[in-house]
C-alpha positions as a Markdown table, in Angstrom:
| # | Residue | x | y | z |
|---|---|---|---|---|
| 1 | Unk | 91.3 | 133.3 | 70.0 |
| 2 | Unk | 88.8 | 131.5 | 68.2 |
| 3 | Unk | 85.7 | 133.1 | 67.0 |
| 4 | Unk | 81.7 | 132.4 | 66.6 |
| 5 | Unk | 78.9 | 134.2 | 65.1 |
| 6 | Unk | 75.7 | 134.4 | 66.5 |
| 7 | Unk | 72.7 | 134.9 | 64.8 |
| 8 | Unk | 70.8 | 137.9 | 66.5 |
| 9 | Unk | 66.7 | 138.5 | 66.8 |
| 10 | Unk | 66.9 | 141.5 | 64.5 |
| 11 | Unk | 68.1 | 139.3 | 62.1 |
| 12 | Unk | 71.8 | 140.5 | 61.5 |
| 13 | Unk | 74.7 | 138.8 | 63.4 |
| 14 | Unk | 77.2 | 139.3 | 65.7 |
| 15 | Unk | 80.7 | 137.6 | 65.8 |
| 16 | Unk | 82.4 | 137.5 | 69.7 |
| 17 | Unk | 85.0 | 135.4 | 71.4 |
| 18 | Unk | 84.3 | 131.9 | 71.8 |
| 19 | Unk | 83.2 | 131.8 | 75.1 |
| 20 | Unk | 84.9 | 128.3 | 75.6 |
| 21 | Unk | 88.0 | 129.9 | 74.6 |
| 22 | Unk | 87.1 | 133.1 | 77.3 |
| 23 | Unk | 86.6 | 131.4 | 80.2 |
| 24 | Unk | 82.7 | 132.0 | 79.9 |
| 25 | Unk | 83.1 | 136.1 | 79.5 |
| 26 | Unk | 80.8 | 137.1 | 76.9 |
| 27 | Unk | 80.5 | 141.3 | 75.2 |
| 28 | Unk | 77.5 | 142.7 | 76.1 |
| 29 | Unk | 74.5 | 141.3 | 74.8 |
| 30 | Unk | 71.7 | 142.8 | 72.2 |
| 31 | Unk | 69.0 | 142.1 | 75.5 |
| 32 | Unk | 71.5 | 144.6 | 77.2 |
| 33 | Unk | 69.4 | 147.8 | 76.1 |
| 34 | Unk | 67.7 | 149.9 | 79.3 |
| 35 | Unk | 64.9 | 151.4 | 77.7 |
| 36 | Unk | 63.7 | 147.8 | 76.4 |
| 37 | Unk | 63.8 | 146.8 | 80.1 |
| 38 | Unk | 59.7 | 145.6 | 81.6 |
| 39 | Unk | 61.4 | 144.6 | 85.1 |
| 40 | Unk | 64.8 | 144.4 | 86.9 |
| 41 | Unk | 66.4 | 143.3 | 89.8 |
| 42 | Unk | 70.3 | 143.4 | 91.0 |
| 43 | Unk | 71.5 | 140.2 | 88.8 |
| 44 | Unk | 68.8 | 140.1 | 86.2 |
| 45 | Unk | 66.3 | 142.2 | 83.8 |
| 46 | Unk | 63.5 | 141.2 | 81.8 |
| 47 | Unk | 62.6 | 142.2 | 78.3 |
| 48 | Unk | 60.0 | 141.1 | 75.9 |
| 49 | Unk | 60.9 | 138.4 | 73.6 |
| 50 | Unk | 60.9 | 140.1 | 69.9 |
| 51 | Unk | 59.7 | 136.7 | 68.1 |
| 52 | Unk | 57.2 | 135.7 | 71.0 |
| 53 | Unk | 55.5 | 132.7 | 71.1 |
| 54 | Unk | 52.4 | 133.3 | 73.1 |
| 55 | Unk | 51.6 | 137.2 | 74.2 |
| 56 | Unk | 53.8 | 138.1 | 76.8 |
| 57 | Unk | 56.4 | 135.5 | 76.3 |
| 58 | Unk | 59.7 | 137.2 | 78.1 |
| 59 | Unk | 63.3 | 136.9 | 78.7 |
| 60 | Unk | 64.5 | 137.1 | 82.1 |
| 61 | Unk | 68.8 | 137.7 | 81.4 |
| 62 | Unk | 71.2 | 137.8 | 83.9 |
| 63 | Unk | 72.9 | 141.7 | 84.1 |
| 64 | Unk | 76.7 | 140.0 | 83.9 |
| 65 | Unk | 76.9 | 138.8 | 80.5 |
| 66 | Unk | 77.6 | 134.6 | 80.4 |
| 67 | Unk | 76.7 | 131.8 | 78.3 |
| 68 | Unk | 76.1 | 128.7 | 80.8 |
| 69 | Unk | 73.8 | 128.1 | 84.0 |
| 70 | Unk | 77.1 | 127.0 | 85.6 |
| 71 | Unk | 78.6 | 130.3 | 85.6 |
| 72 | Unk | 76.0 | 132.5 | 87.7 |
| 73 | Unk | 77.1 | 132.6 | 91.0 |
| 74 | Unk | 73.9 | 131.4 | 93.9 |
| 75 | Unk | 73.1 | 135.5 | 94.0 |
| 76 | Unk | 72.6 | 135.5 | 90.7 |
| 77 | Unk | 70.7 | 132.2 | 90.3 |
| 78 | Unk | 68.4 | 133.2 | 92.9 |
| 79 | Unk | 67.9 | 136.6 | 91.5 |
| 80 | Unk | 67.1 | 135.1 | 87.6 |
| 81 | Unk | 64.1 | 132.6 | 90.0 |
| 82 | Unk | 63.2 | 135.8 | 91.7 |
| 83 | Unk | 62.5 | 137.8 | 88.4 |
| 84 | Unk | 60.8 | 134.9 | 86.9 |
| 85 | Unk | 58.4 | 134.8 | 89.3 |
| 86 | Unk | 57.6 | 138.8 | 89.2 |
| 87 | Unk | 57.5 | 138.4 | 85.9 |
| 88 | Unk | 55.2 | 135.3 | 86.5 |
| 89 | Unk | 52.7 | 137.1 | 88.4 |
| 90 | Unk | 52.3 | 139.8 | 85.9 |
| 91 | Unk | 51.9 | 138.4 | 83.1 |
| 92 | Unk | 48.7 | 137.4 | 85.1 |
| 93 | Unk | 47.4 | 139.9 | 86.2 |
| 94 | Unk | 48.1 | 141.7 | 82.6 |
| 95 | Unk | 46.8 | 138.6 | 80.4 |
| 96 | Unk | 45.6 | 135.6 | 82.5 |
| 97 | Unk | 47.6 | 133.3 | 81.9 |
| 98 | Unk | 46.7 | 129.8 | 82.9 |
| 99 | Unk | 50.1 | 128.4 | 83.2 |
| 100 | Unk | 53.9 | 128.7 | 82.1 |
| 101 | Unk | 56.8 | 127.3 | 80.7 |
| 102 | Unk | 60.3 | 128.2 | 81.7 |
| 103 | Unk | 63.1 | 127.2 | 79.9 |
| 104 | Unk | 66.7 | 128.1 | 78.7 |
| 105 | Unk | 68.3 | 127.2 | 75.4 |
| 106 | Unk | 72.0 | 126.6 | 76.8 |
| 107 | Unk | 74.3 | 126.4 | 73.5 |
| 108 | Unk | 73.9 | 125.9 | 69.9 |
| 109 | Unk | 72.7 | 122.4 | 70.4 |
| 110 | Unk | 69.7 | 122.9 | 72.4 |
| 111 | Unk | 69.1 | 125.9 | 69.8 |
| 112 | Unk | 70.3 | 128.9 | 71.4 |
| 113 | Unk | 70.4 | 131.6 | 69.2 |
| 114 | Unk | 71.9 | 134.9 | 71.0 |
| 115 | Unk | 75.5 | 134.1 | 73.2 |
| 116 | Unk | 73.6 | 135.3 | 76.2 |
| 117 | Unk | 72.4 | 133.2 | 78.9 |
| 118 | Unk | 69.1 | 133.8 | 79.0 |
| 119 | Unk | 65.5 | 132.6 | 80.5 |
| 120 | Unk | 62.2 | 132.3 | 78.2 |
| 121 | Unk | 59.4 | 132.8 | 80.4 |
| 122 | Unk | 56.1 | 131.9 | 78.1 |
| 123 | Unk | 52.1 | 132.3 | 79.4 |
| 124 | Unk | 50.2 | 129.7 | 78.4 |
| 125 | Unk | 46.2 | 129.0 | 78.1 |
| 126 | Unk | 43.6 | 126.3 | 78.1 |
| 127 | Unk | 42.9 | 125.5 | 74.6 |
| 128 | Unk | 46.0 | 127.3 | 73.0 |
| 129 | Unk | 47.3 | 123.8 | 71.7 |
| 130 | Unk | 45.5 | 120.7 | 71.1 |
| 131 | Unk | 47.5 | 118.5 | 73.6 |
| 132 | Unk | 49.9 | 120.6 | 76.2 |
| 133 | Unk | 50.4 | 117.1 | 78.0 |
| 134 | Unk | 54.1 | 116.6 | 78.1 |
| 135 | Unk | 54.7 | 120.6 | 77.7 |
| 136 | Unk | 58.5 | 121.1 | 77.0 |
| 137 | Unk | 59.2 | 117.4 | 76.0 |
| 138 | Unk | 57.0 | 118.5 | 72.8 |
| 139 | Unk | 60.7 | 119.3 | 71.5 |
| 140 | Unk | 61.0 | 116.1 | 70.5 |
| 141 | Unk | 58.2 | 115.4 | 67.9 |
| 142 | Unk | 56.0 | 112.6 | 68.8 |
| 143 | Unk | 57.8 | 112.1 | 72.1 |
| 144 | Unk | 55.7 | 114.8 | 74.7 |
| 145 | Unk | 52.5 | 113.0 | 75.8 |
| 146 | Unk | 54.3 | 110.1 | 77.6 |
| 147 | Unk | 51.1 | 109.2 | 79.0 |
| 148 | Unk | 49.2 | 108.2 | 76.0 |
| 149 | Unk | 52.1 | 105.8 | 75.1 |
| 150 | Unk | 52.0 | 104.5 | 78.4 |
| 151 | Unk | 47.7 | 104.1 | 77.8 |
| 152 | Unk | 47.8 | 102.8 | 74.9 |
| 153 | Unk | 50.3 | 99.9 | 76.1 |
């Protein structure tokens, strides 16, 4: 079975089973540590994200270790949305966040870093960026604030 090696947040890395060549079964994940845990629920956990990028910024991870959207069964789905939200609604109370972006990094391409499927849930404020318009389509340099391309033509 072919291998891959995954770079992990601590910096060192971790070689596993392709998870094409698996059927989608990945080892347990680094995320997969209880006392890191800020939140649970049957399918999913939530644990702080060790390179944030605002305060707060969290993982929400599915409990049965995967690598795609496409393998968590509806229960699971809903539970990841569920957790999200919880962990939405704390984060402010705990910082005030004005808003949120949710987002998943599904394979190498899209720059997923740790074989783990795996939600980034990240508080944002008025004023912590110049322009927010666009939010995640800021990816793409130049290619977020649709609208003032659309003003300006």
């Amino acid at each position: 079975m072919k291998s891959v090696t995954v770079a992990l947040s601590d910096g060192s890395s971790n070689t596993m089973d392709d998870p094409k060549q698996s059927g989608g079964s990945l080892p347990v994940s680094p995320f997969h540590d209880p006392s890191r845990w800020t939140g649970e629920n049957e399918h999913a956990f939530a644990i702080r994200d060790a390179y944030p990028l605002a305060e707060g910024h969290t993982l929400v991870v599915p409990k049965r270790a995967m690598g795609r959207t496409t393998q968590l069964t509806e229960e699971e789905l809903l539970a990841c949305f569920r957790l999200i939200e919880e962990v939405k609604t704390a984060l402010i109370k705990e910082s005030g966040a004005d808003g949120f972006n949710v987002g998943v990094n599904e394979n190498a391409a899209a720059g997923q870093t740790i074989a783990q499927l795996h939600f980034h849930v990240i508080p944002r404020f008025h004023g912590d960026i110049d322009d927010p318009v666009g939010g995640i389509r800021n990816i793409f340099p130049g290619r977020g604030n649709y609208l003032k391309s659309t003003k300006e033509g």
